[in-house]
C-alpha positions in Angstrom: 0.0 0.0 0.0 1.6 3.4 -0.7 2.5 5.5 1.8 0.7 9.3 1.4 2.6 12.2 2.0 1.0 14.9 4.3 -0.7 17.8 3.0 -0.9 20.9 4.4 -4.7 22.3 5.7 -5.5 26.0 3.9 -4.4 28.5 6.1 -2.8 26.5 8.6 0.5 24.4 9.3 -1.5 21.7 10.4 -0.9 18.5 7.9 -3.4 15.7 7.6 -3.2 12.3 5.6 -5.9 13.9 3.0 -8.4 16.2 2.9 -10.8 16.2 5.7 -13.7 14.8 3.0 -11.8 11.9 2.0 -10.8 11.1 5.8 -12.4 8.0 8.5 -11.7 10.3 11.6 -10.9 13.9 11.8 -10.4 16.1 14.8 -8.9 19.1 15.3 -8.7 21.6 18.7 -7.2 25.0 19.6 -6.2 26.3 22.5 -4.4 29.6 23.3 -1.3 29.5 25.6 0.2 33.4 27.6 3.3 32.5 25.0 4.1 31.2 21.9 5.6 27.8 22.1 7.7 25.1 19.9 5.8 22.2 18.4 8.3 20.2 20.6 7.9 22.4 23.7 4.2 21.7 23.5 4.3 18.3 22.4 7.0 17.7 25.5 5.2 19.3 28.0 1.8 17.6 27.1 3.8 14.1 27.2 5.6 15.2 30.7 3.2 13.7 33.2 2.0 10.5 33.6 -1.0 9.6 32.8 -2.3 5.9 34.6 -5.3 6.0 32.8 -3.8 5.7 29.4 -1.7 3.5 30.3 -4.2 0.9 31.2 -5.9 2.1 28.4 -3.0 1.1 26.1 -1.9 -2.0 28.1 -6.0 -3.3 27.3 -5.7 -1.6 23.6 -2.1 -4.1 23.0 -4.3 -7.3 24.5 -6.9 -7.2 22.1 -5.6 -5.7 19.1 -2.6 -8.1 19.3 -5.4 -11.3 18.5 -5.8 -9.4 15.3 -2.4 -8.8 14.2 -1.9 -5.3 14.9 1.3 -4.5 16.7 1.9 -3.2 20.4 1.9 0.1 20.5 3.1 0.5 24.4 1.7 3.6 25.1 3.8 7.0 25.8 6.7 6.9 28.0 6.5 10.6 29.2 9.7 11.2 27.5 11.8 14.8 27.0 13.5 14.9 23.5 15.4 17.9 23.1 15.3 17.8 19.2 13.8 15.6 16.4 14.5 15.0 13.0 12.5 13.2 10.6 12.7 9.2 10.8 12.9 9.4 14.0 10.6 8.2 16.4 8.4 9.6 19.6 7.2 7.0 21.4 5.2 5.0 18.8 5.0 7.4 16.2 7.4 7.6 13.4 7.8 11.5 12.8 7.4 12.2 9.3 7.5 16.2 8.8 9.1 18.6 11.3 9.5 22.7 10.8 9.3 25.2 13.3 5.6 25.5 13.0 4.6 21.8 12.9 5.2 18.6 14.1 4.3 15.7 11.7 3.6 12.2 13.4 2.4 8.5 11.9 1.6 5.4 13.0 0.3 2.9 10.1 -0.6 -0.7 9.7 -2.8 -3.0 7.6 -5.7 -1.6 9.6 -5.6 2.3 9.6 -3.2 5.4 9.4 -3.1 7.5 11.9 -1.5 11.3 11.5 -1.2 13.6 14.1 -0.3 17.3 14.1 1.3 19.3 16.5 1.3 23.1 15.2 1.5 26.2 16.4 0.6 30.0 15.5 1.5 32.6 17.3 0.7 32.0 20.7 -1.8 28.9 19.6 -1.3 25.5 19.9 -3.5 23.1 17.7 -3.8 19.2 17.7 -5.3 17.8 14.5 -5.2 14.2 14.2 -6.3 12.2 10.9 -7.1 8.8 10.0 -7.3 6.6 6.7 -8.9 2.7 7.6 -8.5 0.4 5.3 -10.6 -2.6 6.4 -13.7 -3.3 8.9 -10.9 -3.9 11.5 -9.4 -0.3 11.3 -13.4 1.4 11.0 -14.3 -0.7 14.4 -11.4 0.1 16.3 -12.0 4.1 15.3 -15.1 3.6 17.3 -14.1 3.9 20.9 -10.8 5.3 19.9 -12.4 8.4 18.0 -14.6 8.6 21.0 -11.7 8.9 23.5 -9.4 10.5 21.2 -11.5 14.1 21.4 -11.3 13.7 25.4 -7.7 12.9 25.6 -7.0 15.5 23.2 -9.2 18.0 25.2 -7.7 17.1 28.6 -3.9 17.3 27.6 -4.5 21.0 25.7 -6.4 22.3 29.1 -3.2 21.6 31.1 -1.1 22.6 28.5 -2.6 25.7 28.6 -3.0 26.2 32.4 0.5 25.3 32.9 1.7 27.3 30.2 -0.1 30.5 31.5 1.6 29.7 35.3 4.6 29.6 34.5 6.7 32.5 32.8 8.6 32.1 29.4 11.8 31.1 29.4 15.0 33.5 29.2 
């Protein structure tokens, strides 16, 4: 299956897998921070707490999915990286784009590709995640995920933003 290359939304740097009419799942949320911030400075303070509940959530996501051939994914290991380069790889995402506006992230399989976004404006931070399915596998899975996916999304922009706004930009 060919791999697609990320295009870029109209008047954004947010990049998707295809346009947002020819996508399974689509999702995108905004939040304003007291300061503008990195792609990786967001993405690295969203993924610096711990987060037991998605943990468990992964650990029961690997169980089942593994009895249909898709690959552990592990979950995120709250993780600093002080730099990234394309090819390599945060936590189970393979990063596929990087510029000093937007983050670029993938995960696919015979199921579904997933993209997700981190970009940034100014003193905005947006997370837009995409996804392609390619069999009744991937569209069933999308189900609970898409469901969660808008909270978890939700939640990590909210303390993003109210630890952002605490605390004072640095020197």
């Amino acid at each position: 299956m060919p791999v697609d290359r990320p295009i870029t939304l109209p008047n954004s740097h947010a990049q998707v897998l295809a346009p947002p009419a020819e996508l399974d799942f689509f999702h995108t949320r905004t939040v304003r921070l007291g300061r503008p911030v990195t792609p990786l400075e967001a993405w690295n303070a969203m993924m610096s707490h711990r987060m037991p509940l998605m943990k468990l959530a992964f650990r029961i996501r690997d169980t089942i999915s593994a009895a249909f051939g898709v690959k552990r994914l592990g979950g995120f290991r709250n993780r600093r990286v002080e730099a990234v380069s394309v090819g390599d790889r945060l936590d189970f995402f393979l990063v596929e784009d990087v510029s000093p506006h937007a983050l670029t992230m993938t995960e696919r399989d015979r199921h579904l590709d997933v993209m997700t976004c981190v970009s940034t404006e100014g003193e905005e931070v947006t997370i837009t995640s995409s996804v392609k399915t390619h069999n009744a596998f991937g569209r069933a899975y999308m189900v609970p995920v898409g469901l969660a996916h808008r909270l978890i999304v939700a939640r990590m922009l909210a303390r993003l933003q109210r630890e952002t706004l605490a605390r004072p930009a640095p020197e």
